[in-house]
Backbone bond lengths (Angstrom), bond angles and torsions (degrees), N, CA, C in turn:
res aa  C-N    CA-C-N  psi(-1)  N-CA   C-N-CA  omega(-1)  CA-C   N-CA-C  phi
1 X - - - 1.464 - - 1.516 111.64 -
2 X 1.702 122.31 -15.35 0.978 113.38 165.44 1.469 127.86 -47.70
3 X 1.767 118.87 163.29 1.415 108.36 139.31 1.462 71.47 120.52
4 X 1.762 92.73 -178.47 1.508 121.19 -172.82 1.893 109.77 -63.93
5 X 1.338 109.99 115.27 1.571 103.78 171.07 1.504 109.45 -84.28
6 X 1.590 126.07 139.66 1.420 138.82 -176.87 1.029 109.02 -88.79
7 X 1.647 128.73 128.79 1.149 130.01 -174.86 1.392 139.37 -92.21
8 X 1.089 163.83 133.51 1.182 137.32 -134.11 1.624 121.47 80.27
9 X 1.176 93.32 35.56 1.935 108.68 179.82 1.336 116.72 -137.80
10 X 1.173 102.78 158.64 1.946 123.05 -175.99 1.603 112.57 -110.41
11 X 1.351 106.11 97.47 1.643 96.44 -179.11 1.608 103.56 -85.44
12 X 1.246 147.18 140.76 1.165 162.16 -154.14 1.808 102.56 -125.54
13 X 1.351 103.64 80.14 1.745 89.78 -168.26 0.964 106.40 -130.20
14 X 1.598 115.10 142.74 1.654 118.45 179.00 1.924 121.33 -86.21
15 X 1.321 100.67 142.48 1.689 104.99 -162.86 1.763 69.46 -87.10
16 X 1.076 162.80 -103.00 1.552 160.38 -59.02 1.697 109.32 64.76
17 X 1.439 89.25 -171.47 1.628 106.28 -168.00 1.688 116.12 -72.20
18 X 1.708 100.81 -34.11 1.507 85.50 173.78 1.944 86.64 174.85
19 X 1.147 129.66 -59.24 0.917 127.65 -165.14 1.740 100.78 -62.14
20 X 1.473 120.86 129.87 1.466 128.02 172.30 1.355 114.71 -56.82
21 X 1.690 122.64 -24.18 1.499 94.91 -153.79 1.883 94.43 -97.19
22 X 1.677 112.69 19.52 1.708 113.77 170.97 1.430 98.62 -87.86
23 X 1.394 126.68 -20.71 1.294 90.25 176.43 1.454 145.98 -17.65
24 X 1.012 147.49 -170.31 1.869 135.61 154.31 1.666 97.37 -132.24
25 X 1.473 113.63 134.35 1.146 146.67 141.43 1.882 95.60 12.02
26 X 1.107 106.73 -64.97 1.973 109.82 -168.62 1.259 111.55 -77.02
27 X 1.217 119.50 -8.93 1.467 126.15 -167.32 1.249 100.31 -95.45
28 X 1.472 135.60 -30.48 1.411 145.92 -140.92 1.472 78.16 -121.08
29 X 1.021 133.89 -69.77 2.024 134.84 167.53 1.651 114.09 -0.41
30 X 1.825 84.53 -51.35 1.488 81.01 -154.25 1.932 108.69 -103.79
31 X 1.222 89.60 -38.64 1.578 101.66 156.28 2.106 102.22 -26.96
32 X 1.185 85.05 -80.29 1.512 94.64 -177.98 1.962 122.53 -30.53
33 X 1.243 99.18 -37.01 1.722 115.50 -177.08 1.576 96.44 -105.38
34 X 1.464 134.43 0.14 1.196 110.80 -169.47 1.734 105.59 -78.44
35 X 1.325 108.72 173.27 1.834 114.39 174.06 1.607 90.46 -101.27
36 X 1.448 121.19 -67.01 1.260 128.60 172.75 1.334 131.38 -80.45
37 X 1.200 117.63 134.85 2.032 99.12 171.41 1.697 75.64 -134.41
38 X 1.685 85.43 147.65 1.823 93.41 175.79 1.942 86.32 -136.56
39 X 1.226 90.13 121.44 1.699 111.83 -172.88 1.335 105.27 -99.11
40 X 1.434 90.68 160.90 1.703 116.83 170.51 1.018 119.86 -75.59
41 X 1.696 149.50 -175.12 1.310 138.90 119.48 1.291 105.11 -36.36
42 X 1.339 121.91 -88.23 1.117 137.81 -146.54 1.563 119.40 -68.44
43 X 0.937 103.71 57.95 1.414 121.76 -164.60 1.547 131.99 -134.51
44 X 1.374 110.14 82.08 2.067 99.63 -158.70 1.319 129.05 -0.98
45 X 0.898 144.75 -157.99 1.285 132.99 179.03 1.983 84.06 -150.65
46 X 1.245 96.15 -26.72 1.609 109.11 176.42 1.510 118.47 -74.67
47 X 1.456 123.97 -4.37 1.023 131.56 -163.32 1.926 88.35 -105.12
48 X 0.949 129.89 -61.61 1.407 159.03 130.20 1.896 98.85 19.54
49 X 1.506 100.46 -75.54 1.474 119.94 -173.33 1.800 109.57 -70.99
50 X 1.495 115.92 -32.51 0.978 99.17 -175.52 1.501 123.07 -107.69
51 X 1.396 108.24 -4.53 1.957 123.77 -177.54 1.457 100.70 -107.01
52 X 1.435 106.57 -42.18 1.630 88.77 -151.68 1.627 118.09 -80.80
53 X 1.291 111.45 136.46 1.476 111.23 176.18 1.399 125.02 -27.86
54 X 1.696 127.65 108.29 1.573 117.08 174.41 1.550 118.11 -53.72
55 X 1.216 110.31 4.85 1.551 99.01 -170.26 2.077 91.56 -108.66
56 X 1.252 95.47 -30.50 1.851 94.19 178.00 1.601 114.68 -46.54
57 X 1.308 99.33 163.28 1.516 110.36 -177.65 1.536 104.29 -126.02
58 X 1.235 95.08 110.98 1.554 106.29 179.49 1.736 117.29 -86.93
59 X 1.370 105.99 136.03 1.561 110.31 -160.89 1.384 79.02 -113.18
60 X 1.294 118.42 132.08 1.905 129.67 156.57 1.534 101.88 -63.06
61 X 1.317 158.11 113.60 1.091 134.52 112.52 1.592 140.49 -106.55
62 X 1.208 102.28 73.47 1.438 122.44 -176.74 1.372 113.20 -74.72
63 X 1.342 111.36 141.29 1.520 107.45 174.60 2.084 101.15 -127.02
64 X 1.287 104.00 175.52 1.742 109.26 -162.03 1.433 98.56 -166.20
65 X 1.293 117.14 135.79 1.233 123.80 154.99 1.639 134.64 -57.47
66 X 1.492 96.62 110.09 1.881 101.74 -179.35 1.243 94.71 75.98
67 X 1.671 134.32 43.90 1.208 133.31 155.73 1.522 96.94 -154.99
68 X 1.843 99.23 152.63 1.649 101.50 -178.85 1.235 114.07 -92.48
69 X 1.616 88.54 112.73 1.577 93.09 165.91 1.535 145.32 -114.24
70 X 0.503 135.28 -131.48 2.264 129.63 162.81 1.263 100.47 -83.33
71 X 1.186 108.54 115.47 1.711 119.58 147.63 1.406 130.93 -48.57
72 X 1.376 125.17 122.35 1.306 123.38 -174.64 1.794 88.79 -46.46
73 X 1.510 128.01 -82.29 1.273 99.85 -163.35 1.360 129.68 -34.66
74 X 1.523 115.29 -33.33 1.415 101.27 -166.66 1.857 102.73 -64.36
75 X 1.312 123.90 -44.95 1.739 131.56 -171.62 1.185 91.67 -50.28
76 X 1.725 111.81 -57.47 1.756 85.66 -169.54 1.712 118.89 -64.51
77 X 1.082 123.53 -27.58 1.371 129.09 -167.10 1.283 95.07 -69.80
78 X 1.643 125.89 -22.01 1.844 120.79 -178.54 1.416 84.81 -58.47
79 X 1.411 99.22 -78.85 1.580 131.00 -152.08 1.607 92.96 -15.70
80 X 1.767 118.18 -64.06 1.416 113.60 -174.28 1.256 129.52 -54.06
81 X 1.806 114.31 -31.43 1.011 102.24 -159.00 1.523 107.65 -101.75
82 X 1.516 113.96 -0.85 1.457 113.77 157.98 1.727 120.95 -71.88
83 X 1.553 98.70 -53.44 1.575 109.11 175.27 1.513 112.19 -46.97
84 X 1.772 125.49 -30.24 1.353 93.14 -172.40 1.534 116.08 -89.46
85 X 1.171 115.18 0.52 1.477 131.82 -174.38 1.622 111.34 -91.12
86 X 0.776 97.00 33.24 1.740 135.68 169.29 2.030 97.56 46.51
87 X 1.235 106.50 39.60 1.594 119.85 155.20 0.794 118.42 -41.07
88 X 1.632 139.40 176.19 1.141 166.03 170.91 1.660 82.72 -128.66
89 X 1.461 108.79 120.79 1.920 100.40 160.44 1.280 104.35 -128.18
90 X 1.458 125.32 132.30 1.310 117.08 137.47 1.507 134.89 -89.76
91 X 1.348 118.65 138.37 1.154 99.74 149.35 1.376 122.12 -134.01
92 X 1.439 86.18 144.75 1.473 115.15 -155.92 1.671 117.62 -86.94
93 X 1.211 109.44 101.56 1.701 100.94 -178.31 1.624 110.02 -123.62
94 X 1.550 99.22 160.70 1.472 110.50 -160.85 1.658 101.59 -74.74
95 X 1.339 119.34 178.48 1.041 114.86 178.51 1.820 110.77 71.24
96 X 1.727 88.36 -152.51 1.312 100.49 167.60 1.775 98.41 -121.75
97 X 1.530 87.15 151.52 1.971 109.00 -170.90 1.280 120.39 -52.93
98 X 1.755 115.31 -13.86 1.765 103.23 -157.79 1.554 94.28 -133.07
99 X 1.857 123.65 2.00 1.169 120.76 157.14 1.638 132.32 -102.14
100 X 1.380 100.82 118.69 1.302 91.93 -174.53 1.683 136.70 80.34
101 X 1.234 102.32 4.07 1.529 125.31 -178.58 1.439 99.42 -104.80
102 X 1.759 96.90 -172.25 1.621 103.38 -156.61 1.623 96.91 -126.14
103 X 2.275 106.43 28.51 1.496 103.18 -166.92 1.457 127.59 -77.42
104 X 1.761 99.37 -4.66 1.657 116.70 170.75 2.050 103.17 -61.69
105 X 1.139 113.72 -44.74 1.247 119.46 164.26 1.714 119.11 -31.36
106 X 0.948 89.35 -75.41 1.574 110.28 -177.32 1.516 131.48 -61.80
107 X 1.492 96.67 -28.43 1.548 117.75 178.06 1.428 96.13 -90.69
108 X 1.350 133.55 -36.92 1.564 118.23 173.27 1.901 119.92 -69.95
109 X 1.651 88.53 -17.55 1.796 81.09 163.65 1.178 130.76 -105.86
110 X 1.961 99.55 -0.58 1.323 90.57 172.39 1.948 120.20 -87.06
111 X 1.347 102.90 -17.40 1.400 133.42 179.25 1.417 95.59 -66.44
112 X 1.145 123.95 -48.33 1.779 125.99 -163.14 1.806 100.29 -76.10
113 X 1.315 122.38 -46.54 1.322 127.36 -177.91 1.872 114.54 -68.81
114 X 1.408 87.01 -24.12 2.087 100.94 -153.87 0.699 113.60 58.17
115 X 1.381 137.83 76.52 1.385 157.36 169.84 1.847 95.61 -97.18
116 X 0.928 124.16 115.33 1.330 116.62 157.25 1.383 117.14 -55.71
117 X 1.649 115.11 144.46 1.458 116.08 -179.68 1.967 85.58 -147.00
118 X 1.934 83.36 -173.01 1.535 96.07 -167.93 1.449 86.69 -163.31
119 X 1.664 114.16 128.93 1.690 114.15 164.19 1.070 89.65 -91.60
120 X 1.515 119.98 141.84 1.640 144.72 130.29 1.625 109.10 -81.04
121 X 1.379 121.60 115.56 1.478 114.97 164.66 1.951 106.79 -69.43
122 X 1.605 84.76 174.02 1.679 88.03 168.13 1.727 96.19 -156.56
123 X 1.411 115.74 -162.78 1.403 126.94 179.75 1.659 102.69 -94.97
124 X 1.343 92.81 107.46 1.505 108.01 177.89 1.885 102.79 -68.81
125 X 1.904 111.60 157.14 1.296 128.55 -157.56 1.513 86.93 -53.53
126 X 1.434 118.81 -44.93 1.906 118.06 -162.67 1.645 112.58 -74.63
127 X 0.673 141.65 28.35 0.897 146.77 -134.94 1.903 100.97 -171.99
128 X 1.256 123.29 -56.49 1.242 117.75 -163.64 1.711 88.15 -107.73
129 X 1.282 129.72 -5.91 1.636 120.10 -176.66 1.735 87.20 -92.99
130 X 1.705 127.38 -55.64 1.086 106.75 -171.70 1.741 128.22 -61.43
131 X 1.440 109.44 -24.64 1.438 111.30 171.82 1.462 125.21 -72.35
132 X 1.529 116.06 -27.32 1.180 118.25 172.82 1.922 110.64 -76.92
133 X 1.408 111.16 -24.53 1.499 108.95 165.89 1.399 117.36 -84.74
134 X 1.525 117.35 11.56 1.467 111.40 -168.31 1.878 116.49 26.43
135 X 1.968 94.41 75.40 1.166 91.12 175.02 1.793 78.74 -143.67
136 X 1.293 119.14 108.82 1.671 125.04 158.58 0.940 120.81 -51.63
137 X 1.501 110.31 121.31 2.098 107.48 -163.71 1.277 96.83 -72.09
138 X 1.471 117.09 -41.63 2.054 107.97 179.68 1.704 122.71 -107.99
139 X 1.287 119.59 21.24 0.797 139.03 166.84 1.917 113.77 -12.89
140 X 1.456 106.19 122.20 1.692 103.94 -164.33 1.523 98.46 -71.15
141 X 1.639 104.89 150.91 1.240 123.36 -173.62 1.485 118.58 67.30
142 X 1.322 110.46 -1.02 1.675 123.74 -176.03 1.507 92.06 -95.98
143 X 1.709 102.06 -87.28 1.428 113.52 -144.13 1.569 83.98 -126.81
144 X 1.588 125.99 158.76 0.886 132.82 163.87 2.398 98.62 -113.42
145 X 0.986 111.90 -29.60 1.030 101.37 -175.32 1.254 107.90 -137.41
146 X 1.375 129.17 170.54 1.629 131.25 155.26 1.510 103.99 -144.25
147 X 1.757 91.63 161.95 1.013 129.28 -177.96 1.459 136.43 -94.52
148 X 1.102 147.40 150.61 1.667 137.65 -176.35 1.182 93.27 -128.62
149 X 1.127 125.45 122.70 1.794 144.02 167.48 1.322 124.51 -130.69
150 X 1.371 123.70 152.51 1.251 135.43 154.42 1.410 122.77 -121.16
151 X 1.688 115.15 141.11 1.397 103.92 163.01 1.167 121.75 -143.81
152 X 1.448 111.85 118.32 1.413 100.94 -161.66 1.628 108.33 -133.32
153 X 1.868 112.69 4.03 1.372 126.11 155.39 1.199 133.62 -161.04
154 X 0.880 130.71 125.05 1.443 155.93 -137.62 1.483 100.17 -38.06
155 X 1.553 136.20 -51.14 1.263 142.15 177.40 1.570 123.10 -89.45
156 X 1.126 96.16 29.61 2.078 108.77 168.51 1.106 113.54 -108.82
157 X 1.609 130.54 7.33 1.338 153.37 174.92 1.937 99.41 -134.14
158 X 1.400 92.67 126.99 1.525 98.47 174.35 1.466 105.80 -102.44
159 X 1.216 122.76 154.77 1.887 145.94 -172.88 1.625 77.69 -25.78
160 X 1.766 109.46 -75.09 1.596 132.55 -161.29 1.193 116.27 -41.65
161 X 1.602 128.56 -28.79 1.591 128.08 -153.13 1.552 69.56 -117.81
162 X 1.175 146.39 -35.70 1.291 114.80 -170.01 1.372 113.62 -78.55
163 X 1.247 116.20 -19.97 1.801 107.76 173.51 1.629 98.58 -83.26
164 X 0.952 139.23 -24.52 1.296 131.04 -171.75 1.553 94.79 -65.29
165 X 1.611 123.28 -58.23 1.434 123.13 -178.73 1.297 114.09 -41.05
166 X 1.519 109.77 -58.06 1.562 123.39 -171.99 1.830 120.44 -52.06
167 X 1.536 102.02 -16.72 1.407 117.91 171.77 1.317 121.63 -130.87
168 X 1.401 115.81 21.45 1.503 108.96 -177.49 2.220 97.29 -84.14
169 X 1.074 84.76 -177.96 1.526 101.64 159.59 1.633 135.85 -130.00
170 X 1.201 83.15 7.69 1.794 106.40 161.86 1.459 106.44 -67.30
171 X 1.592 108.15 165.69 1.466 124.19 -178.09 1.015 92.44 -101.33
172 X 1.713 111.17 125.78 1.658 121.14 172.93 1.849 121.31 -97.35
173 X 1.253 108.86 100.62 1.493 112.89 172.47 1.159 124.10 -82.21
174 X 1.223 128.81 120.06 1.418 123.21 166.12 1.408 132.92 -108.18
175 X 0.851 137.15 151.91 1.360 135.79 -161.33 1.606 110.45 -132.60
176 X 1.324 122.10 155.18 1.296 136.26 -156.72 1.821 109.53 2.26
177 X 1.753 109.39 66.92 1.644 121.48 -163.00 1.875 87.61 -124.21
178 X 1.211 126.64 -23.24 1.182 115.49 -146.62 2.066 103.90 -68.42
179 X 1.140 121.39 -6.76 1.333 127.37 163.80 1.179 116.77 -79.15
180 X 1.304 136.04 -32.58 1.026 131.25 163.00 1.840 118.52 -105.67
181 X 1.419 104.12 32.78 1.541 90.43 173.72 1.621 117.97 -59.84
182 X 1.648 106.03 -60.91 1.364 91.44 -171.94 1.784 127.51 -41.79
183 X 1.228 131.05 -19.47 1.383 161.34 -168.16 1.893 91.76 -75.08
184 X 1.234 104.51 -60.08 1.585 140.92 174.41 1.665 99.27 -33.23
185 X 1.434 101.40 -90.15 1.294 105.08 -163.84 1.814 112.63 -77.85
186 X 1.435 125.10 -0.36 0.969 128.47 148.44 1.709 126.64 -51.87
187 X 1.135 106.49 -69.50 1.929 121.27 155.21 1.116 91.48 -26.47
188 X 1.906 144.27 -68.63 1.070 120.00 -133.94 1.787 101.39 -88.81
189 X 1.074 95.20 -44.23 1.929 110.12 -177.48 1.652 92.79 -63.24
190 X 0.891 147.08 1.62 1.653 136.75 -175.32 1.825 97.02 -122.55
191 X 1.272 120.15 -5.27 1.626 119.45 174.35 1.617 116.20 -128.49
192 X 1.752 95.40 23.53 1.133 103.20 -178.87 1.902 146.78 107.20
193 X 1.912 86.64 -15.95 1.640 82.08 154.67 1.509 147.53 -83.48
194 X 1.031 111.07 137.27 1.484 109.43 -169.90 1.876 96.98 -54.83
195 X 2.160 96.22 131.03 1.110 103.73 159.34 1.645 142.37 -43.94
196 X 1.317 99.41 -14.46 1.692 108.28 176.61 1.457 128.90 -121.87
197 X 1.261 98.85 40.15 1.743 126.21 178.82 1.780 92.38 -88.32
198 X 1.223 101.06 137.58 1.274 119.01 -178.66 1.474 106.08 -77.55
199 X 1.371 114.87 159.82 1.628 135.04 164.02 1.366 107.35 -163.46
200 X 1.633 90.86 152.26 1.421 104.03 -152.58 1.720 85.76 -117.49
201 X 1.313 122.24 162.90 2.035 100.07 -176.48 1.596 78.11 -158.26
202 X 1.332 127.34 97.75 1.754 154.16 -171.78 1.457 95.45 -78.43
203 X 1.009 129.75 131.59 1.711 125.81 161.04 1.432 94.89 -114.98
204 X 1.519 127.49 131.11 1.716 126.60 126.95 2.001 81.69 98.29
205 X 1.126 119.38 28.15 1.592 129.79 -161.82 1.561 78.72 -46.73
206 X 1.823 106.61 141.57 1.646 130.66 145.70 1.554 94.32 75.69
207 X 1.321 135.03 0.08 1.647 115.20 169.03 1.500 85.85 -109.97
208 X 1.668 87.11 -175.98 1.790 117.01 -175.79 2.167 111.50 -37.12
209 X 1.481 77.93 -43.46 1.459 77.99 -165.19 1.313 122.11 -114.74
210 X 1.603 114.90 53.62 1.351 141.45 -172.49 1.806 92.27 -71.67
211 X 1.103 104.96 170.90 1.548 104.58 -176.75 1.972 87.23 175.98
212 X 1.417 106.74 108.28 1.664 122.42 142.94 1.311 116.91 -61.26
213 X 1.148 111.40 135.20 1.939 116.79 139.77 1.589 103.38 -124.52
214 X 1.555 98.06 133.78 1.640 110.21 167.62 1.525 104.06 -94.25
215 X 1.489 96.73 112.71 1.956 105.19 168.94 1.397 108.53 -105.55
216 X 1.338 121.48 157.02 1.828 108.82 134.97 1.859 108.68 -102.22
217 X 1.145 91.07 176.20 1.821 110.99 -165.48 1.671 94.35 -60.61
218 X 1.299 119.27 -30.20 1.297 115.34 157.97 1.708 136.78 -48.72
219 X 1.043 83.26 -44.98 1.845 101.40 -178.38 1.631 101.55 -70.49
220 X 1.522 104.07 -45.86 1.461 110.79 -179.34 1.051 116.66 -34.79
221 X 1.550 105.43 -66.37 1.504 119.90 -155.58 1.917 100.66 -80.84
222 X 1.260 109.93 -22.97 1.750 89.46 -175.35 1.675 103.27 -88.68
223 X 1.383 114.16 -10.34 1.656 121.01 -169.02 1.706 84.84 -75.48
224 X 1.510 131.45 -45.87 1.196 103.86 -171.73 1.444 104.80 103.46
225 X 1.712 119.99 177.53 1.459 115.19 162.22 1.241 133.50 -104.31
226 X 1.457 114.97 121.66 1.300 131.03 -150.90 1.768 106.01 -111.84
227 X 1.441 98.66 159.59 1.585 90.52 -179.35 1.135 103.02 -125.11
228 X 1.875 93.18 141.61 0.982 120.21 -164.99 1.096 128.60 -124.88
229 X 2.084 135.52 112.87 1.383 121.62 -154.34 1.458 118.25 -40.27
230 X 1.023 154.04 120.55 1.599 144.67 110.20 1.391 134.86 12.16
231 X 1.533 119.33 74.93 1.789 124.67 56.59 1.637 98.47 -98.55
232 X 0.734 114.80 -178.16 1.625 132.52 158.34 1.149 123.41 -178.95
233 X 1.771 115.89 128.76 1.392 126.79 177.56 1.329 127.46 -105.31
234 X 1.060 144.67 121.82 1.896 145.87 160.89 1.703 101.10 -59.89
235 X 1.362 101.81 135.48 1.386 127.22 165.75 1.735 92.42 -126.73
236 X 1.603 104.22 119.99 1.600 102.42 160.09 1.248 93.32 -137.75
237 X 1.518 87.61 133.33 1.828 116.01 167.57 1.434 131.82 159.84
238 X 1.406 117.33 -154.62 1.532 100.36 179.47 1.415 113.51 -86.85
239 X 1.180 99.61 -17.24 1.412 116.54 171.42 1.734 133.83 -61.44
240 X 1.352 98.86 7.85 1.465 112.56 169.14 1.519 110.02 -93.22
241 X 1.209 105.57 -39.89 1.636 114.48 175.77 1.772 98.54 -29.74
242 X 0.740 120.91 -55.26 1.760 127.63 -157.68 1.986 100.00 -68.82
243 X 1.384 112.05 -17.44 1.229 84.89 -179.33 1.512 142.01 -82.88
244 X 1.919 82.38 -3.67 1.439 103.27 174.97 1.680 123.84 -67.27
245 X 1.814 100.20 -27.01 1.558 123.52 170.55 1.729 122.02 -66.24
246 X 1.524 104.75 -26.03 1.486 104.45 -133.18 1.620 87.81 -143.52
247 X 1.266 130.51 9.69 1.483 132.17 -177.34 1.253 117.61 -95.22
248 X 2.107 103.76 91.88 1.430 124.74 -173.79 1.667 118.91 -83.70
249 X 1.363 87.43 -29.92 1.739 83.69 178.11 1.892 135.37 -90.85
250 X 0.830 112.97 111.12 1.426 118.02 -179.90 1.686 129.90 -110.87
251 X 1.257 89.13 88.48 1.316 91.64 -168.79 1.991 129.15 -77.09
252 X 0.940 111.02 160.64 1.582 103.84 -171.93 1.191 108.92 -91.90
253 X 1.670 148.22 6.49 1.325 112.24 174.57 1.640 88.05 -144.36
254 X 1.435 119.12 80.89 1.119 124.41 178.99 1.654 106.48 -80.63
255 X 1.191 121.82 149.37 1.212 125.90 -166.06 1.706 136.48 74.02
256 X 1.261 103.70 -7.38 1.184 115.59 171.31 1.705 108.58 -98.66
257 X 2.111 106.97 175.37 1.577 86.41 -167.18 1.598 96.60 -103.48
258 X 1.345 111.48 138.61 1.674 101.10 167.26 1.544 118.64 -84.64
259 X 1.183 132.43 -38.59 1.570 124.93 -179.31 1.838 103.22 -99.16
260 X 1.186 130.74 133.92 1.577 149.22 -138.77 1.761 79.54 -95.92
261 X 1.356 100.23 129.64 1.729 108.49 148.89 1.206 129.91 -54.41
262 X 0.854 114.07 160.90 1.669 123.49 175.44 1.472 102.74 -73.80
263 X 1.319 120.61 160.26 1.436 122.89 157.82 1.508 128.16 -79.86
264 X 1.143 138.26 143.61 1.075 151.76 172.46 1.757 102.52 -19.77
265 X 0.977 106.47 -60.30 1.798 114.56 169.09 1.243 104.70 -125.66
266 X 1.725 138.87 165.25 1.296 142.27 -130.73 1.695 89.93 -140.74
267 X 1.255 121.21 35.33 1.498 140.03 132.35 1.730 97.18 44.48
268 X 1.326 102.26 -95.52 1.493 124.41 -168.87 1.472 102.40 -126.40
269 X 1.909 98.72 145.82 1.501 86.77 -170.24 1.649 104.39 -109.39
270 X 1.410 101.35 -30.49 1.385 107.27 -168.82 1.859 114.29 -96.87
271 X 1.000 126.00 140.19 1.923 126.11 -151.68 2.140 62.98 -128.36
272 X 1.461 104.50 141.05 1.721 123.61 134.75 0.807 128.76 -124.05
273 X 1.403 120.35 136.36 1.292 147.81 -177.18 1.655 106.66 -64.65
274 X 1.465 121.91 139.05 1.070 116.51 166.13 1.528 97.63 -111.46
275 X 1.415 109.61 149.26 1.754 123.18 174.72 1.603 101.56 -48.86
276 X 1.338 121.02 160.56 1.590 151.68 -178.73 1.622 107.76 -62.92
């Protein structure tokens, strides 16, 4: 990673799920040399204070459900118009970069312009919600495999893949589902999963104010739809059983929010940094 950085590039790098110290080594590299970083919500604010260059200019573009946020066009239209002004840009997204994000977007405009870019991976939400619940997504005699899902309308799952779910023995993750769980575990108990399959439903996974609930698909579906802080992931399987064994993290401000909502309208877009 040493050596001269080229200017006029898009680093594509993942912050992780929430806790700062998952960052990775390249992410914190480049943060550090960037001119621009254009951020997520969901993104420490601590990660921010302690990597990113005091001289960078940090662009907010967070987006949130049922609140206005940045338009993928508008991020990509940053992305260009910083990169051609011979920038260093990052942008900075939560999680990891190639799940569940909008970086197919971005990579077709950065590809269409020739903008040089660079993926940095990071620790995607499944991954850093099940380790902080000490629940092993493939855990032997549990799970031999898992899955990454979303569901967020009724026809992004066909009749076929939903009975396959409802009887696999893989660990089922879902991602931005927790509004429609009860909806969720209905599909699954109506194509065949047994009502007393565990789920695990993570709020705010790996920061201060992480917070489990242990359901089964039963509880799900008569609890209804409930709200639930922002991020939140589903773990369903046998593989929840273990978190009752293996649950190391305890955090101190459960129930409160760790990453800040958006505003009602998206006010101002760009925040500067003043130097140290």
């Amino acid at each position: 990673m040493a050596g001269k950085i080229n200017k006029g590039k898009v680093i594509l790098a993942a912050a992780g799920p929430g806790d700062p110290d998952l960052i990775t080594l390249k992410t914190a590299y480049y943060l550090g040399k960037a001119d621009v970083i254009l951020t997520d919500r969901l993104v420490s604010r601590d990660i921010l204070t302690r990597f990113a260059s005091p001289l960078a200019k940090i662009v907010e573009v967070g987006k949130q459900a049922k609140r206005e946020g940045t338009s993928q066009s508008t991020i990509s239209r940053l992305l260009l118009e910083y990169a051609v002004k011979d920038n260093l840009v990052v942008r900075l997204k939560g999680g990891d970069v190639s799940i569940y994000s909008n970086i197919l977007d971005e990579l077709e405009t950065l590809a269409a312009y020739q903008i040089p870019f660079e993926i940095v991976p990071g620790v995607t939400a499944a991954l850093g919600a099940s380790a902080y619940a000490g629940i092993p997504l493939t855990a032997r005699g549990y799970s031999t495999g898992v899955r990454l899902l979303t569901y967020y309308k009724d026809h992004v799952i066909s009749e076929k893949e939903w009975f396959d779910l409802a009887n696999t023995g893989d660990t089922l993750v879902f991602y931005m589902s927790s509004h429609t769980l009860a909806e969720l575990a209905a599909k699954l108990w109506e194509s065949g999963m047994k009502p007393d399959k565990p789920v695990a439903v993570i709020e705010q996974a790996t920061t201060e104010c992480q917070q489990v609930f242990i359901k089964t698909i039963d509880q799900c579906i008569k609890e209804g739809d409930k709200d639930y802080v922002s991020p939140t992931l589903i773990i369903i399987g046998d593989v929840v059983k273990l978190h009752a064994s293996f649950n190391w993290f305890n955090p101190e401000k459960t129930g409160a929010a760790y990453f800040e909502s958006l505003p009602e309208k998206n006010i101002s877009l760009t925040v500067q940094r003043t130097e140290k």
